[in-house]
N, C-alpha and C positions, 0 to 999 in steps of 0.2 A: 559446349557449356561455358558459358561467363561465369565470370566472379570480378567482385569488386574488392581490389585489392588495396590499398591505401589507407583506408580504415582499420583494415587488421593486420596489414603488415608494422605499421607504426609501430604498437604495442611489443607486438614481438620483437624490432630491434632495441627498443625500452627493456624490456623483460631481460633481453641478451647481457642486459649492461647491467640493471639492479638485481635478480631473481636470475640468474640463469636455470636454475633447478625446477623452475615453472614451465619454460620454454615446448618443453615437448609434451608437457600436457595441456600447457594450450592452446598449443595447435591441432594434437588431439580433439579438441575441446568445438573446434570453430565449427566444422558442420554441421553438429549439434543444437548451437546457435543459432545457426543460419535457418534452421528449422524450424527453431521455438520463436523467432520474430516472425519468422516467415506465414507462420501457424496464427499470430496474432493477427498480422495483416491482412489475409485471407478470410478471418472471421471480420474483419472489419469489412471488406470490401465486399461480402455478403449477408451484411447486417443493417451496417448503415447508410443515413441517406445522402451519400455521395452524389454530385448531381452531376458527372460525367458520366454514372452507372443510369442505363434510362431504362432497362428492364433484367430481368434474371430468369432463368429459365431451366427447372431441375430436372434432372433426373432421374433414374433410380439408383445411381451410386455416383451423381456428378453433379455440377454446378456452373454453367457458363451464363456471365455476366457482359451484355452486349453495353459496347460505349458508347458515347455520344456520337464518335468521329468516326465508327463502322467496324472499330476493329472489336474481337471478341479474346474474353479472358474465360481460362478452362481451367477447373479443379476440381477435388473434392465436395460432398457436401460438408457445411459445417456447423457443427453443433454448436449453438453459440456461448455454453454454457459447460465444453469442454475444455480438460485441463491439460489431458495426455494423448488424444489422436494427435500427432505431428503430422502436418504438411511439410513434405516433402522438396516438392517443384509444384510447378502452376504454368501454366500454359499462353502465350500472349500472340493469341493465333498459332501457327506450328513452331515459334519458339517455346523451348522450354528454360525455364529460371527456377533455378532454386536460392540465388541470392536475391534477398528483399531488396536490397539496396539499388543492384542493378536495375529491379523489377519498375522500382518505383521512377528511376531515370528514366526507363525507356517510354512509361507509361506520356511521361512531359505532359500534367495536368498541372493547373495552374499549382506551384508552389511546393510542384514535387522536388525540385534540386535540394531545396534547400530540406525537405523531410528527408530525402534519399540521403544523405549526410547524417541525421539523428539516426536514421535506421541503421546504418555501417556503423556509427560507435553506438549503438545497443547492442548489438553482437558482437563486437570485439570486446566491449566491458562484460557482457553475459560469459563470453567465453572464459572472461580470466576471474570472473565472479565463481565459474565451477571451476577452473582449474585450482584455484588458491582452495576454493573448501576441500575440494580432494586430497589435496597436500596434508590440507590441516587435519582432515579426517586419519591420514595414514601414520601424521605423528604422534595423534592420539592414543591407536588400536595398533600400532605394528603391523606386523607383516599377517596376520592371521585375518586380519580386516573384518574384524568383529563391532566395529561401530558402526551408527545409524548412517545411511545417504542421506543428502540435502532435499528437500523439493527442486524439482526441476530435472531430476537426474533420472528419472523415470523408477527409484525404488523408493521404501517406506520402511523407517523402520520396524523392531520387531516387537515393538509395545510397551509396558510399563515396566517390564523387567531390567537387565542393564542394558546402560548405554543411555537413559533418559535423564535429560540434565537437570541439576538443583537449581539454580538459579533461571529467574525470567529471561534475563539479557541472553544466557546462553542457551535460552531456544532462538531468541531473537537470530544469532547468528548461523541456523540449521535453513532458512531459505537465500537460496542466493539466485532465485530467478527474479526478484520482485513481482509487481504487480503483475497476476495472473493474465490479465486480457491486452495488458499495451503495447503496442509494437518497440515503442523505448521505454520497456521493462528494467534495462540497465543502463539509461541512459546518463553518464554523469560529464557533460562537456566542463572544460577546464579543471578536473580529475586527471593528472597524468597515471603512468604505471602507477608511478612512486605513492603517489596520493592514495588511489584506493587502496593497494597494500595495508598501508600505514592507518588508513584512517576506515575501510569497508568492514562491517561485521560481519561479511562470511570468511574474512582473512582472519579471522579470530584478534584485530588489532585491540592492543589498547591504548588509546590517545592521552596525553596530558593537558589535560585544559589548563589554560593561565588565567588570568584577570588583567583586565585593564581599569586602572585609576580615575575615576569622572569626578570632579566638582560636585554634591551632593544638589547644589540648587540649581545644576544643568541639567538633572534630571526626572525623570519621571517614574515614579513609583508606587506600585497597587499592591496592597495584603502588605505583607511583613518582610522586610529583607533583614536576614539574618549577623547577627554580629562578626560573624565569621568573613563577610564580604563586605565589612566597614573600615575605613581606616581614617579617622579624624573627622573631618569633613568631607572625604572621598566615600564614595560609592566604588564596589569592587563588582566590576561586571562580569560576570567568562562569558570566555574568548573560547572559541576554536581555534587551531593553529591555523587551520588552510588562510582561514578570513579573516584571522590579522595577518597572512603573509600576504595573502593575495587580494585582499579586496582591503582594510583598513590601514596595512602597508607601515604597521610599525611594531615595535616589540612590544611585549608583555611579558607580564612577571607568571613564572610558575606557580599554579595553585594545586592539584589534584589529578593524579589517575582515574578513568573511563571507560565503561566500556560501551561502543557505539552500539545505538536498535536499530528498524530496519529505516529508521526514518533519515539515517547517518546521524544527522545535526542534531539530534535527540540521544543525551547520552547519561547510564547508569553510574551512579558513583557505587565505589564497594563502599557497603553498612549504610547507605545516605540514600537522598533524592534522584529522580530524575534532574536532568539540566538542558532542558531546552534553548538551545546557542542560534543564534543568527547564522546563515549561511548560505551568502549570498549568491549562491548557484542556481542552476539551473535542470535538477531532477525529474528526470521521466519528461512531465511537462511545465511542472511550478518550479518560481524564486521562490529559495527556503527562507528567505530574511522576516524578521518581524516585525510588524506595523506598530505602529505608536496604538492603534486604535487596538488591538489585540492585548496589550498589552495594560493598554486602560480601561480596558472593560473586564480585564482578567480575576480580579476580586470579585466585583458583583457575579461574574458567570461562577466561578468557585462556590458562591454560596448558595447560589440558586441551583447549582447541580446536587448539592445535598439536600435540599430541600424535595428535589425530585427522586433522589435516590431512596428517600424514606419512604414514597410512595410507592415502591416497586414491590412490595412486599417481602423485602430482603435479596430480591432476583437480581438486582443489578446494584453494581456499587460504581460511585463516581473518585475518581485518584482527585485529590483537592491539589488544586495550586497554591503552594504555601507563600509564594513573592517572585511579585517581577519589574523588571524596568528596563529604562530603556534611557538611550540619552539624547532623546527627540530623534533616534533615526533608526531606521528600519537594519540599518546593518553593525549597531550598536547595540543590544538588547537581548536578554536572558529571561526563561522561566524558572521556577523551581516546583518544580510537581512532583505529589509522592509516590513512590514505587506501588504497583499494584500486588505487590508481595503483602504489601502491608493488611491485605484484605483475604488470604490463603490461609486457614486453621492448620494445625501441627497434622503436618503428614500431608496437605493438599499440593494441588502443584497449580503456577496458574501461567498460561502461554496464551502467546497471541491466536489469535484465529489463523491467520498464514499460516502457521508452524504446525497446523493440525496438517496440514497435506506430508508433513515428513513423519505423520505417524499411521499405522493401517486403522486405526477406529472408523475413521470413515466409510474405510471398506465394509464395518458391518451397518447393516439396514438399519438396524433397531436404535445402536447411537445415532447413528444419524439424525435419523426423525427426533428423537429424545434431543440431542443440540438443537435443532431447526424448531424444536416446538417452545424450548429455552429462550433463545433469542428473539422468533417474533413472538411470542409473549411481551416479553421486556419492549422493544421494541416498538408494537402496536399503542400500549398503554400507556407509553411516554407520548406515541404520533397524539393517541387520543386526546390526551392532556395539554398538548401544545405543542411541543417538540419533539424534530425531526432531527433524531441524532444521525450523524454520519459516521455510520457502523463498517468502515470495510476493516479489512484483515490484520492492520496495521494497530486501529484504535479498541475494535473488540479485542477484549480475553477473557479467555474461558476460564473457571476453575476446575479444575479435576478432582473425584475423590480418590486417596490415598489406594483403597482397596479393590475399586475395580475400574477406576477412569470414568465414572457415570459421570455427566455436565451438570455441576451443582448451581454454580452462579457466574454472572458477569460482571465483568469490570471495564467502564469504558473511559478512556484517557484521552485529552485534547477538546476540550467544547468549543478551538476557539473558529468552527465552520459549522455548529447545527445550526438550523434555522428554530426561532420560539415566535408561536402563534399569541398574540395579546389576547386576542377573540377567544380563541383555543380556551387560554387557559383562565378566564375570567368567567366562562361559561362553568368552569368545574370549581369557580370559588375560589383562585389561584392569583394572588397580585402580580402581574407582571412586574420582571426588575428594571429597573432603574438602565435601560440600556436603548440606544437607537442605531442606525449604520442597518449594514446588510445583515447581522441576525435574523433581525426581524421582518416578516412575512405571513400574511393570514391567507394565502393564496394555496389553496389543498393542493392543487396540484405541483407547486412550488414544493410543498412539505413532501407530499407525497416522494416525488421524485429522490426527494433526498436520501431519506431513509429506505424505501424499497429499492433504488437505484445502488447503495451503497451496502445495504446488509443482505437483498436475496439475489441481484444480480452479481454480487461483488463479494462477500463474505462468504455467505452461504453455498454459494456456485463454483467458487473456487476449492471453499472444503468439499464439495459432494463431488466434481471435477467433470458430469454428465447432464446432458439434458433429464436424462431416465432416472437417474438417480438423484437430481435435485427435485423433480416432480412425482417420486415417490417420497421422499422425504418430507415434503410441503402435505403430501396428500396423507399422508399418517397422521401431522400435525394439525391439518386443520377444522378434525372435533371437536378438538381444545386451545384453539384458540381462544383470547377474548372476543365477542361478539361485537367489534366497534364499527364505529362507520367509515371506515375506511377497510376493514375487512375484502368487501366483495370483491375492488376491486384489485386489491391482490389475489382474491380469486375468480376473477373473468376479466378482466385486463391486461393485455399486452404488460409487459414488463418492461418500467423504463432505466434507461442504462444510458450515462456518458457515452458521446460518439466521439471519442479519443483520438481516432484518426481523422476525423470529420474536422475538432478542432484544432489539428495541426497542421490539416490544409484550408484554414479558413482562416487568418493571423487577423486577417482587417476585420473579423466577428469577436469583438468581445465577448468574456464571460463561458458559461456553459453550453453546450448544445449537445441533445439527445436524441436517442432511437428509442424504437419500440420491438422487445423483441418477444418470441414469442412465447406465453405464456407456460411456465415449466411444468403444469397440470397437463397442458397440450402430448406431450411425449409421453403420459400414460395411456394414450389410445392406442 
């Protein structure tokens, strides 16, 4: 058996030196990893259109995928729409591999060296992602270990009783696998140990943002920037620590306490706003820095989400962006967006959609369907009207009620990647805003993709965690749906979905590219 050693042995002589007290739990931790990537890449490699993979060929309880160059890869079947069957190993003719990393070396398709590297630090940051919340978990609950598990760790907690957290952020910090379907789910290069400790929300950190001082006429500024971040003629930006250490490379002044979401560079003040920070990394697969044009389109998108948000008929609330700017550079610049707390009645609770997989609601049928009929509702009626919000797990939240957790409304945070149809919404009497750039798109299948690609393959998939169970849940839901034109082919159309692995071996392919996979109705036969 191989293993690709270098990638996690790193962390651990790091770990030796800042955390020793982590050490044996995450090495504990790594084969578990080594799974859950392994488990992503394998749905990848039987999902998507790979163009080394030239045919596929099932089984009744397997999967070989024959290569271009003759050789043949063996597995599992896989459900593309599963959370929790973990592969294991995979087969690369009578090799067996249960490291992704190596798996992907020996494969030697164009541009694997350089994936085989993301893949070994997603797993070695995966590993120390569950090792740190486990920590944190046992400081919390003691030795009795009566507090919830993370997602990823294969348990749920025990529901609305104790243990479920008051604050948004701190469900925020209950997943520490990330993105459910990507092979670099934990991908964080130029993160050392030190860094995610300090700065990961499953380490329960909380960071101190500072400000950096700008000239008020070097920069640029949409909505309101608050007095609190003025100082004469200066404009007061926050910073991130990492990205004035390591990417801006000079001091700032202390401003405020934070606690990181799952987005990292998205961070909650206590009693205040969000704080969307520049952060010029390199996550899963995006630079988190912000553009000038996000940033100057950030008002008109603010107000035209509320304009759409009254359409909803109460179902969907949009977090306004109160003020942002920038200082003509993408690794200089700040949001201020309001908490989605702001939008939870007394007694409500309101969590990301991620954070529903570390609760068992899922597990029953009837919520299920009840969220899924929730969200494409909202969802549809928005596609309808024009816009294709980009609902995965991160930007939907749900709200709960106090007394039995039923899914009352939603709250969607971040406009600045829906796409808005001009056509769309001109047809329903709707001026479009004052906005040009990549928003905008009248192209359905362009819309389409967004929205179903990002709320049933991605959202919704992740919370139901099965083929079977996300195509019961759609199929309860959709009596009551709206009856729009874009309906059907959410129900007789393949399901389209990011080919995540696709674009990490394609670097010379700008932009998006996608699969189709199969329809989640399909799995009720």
């Amino acid at each position: 058996m191989h293993h690709s050693r270098t990638a996690e042995a790193e962390p651990a002589e790091e770990l030796a030196a800042v955390r020793p007290g982590l050490l044996d739990r995450y090495r504990a931790a790594l084969p578990g990893a080594r799974a859950a990537v392994l488990t992503r890449l394998w749905r990848a490699f039987a999902h998507e259109p790979l163009p080394w993979i030239i045919r596929r060929t099932r089984g009744a309880h397997s999967l070989t995928l024959h290569l271009a160059d003759g050789r043949r890869l063996h597995g599992p079947l896989a459900d593309p729409y599963a959370t929790g069957d973990l592969v294991t190993a995979v087969r690369l003719d009578r090799e067996r591999y249960d490291d992704p990393a190596l798996l992907m070396t020996d494969l030697a398709v164009p541009h694997a060296a350089a994936f085989a590297v993301e893949l070994g630090g997603s797993t070695a940051s995966l590993a120390l992602s569950r090792a740190g919340a486990d920590h944190a978990d046992a400081d919390r609950t003691g030795a009795d270990g009566t507090g919830a598990d993370r997602a990823g760790t294969g348990h749920a907690c025990t529901g609305h009783a104790r243990g479920w957290p008051e604050r948004d952020w701190e469900w925020e910090q209950r997943v520490t696998d990330g993105h459910p379907f990507h092979p670099n789910c934990r991908y964080r290069p130029g993160f050392s140990v030190a860094d995610q400790l300090a700065y990961g929300p499953e380490h329960g950190a909380v960071v101190e943002l500072g400000t950096v001082a700008v000239p008020a006429a070097e920069c640029l500024v949409s909505g309101e920037w608050p007095d609190e971040l003025r100082s004469g003629e200066r404009l007061l930006i926050p910073v991130h620590p990492w990205q004035a250490t390591h990417v801006l490379k000079r001091s700032y002044d202390p401003w405020r306490p934070a606690h990181p979401l799952m987005s990292l560079r998205t961070l909650a003040l206590s009693g205040g706003p969000h704080v969307k920070t520049a952060l010029s990394a390199r996550l899963t697969s995006s630079v988190r820095d912000i553009s000038v044009y996000s940033v100057e389109a950030s008002a008109a998108l603010s107000a035209f989400g509320e304009e759409l948000a009254a359409r909803t008929d109460g179902l969907l609330h949009i977090t306004r962006t109160v003020g942002a700017v920038t200082a003509h550079s993408p690794d200089l610049a700040a949001l201020l967006r309001e908490s989605p707390e702001e939008y939870a009645g007394p007694g409500e609770r309101v969590l990301p959609v991620a954070a529903l997989a570390t609760t068992r609601l899922p597990e029953d049928p009837a919520w299920l369907a009840a969220f899924t009929r929730l969200a494409l509702t909202a969802g549809l009626r928005l596609l309808d009207l024009g816009v294709a919000l980009e609902a995965h797990g991160q930007n939907l939240l749900v709200i709960l009620s106090a007394a039995d957790d039923t899914p009352l409304r939603l709250v969607y945070r971040d406009l600045a990647d829906i796409r808005i149809s001009p056509e769309r919404l001109r047809r329903h009497g709707i001026t479009p805003p004052a906005l040009t750039g990549r928003l905008i798109n009248d192209d359905e299948t362009v819309l389409r993709r967004k929205l179903f690609g990002s709320l049933v393959a991605g959202a919704l998939a992740g919370t139901a965690g099965s083929g079977a169970a996300l195509g019961a849940a759609l199929g309860s839901a959709l009596p009551a749906l709206p009856g729009t034109p874009d309906l059907p082919a959410l129900r007789e159309h393949p399901l389209p979905a990011k080919a995540l692995t696709l674009m990490r071996l394609s670097p010379e392919t700008p932009g998006d590219q996608w699969t189709a996979l199969p329809n989640p109705l399909s799995f009720l036969d």
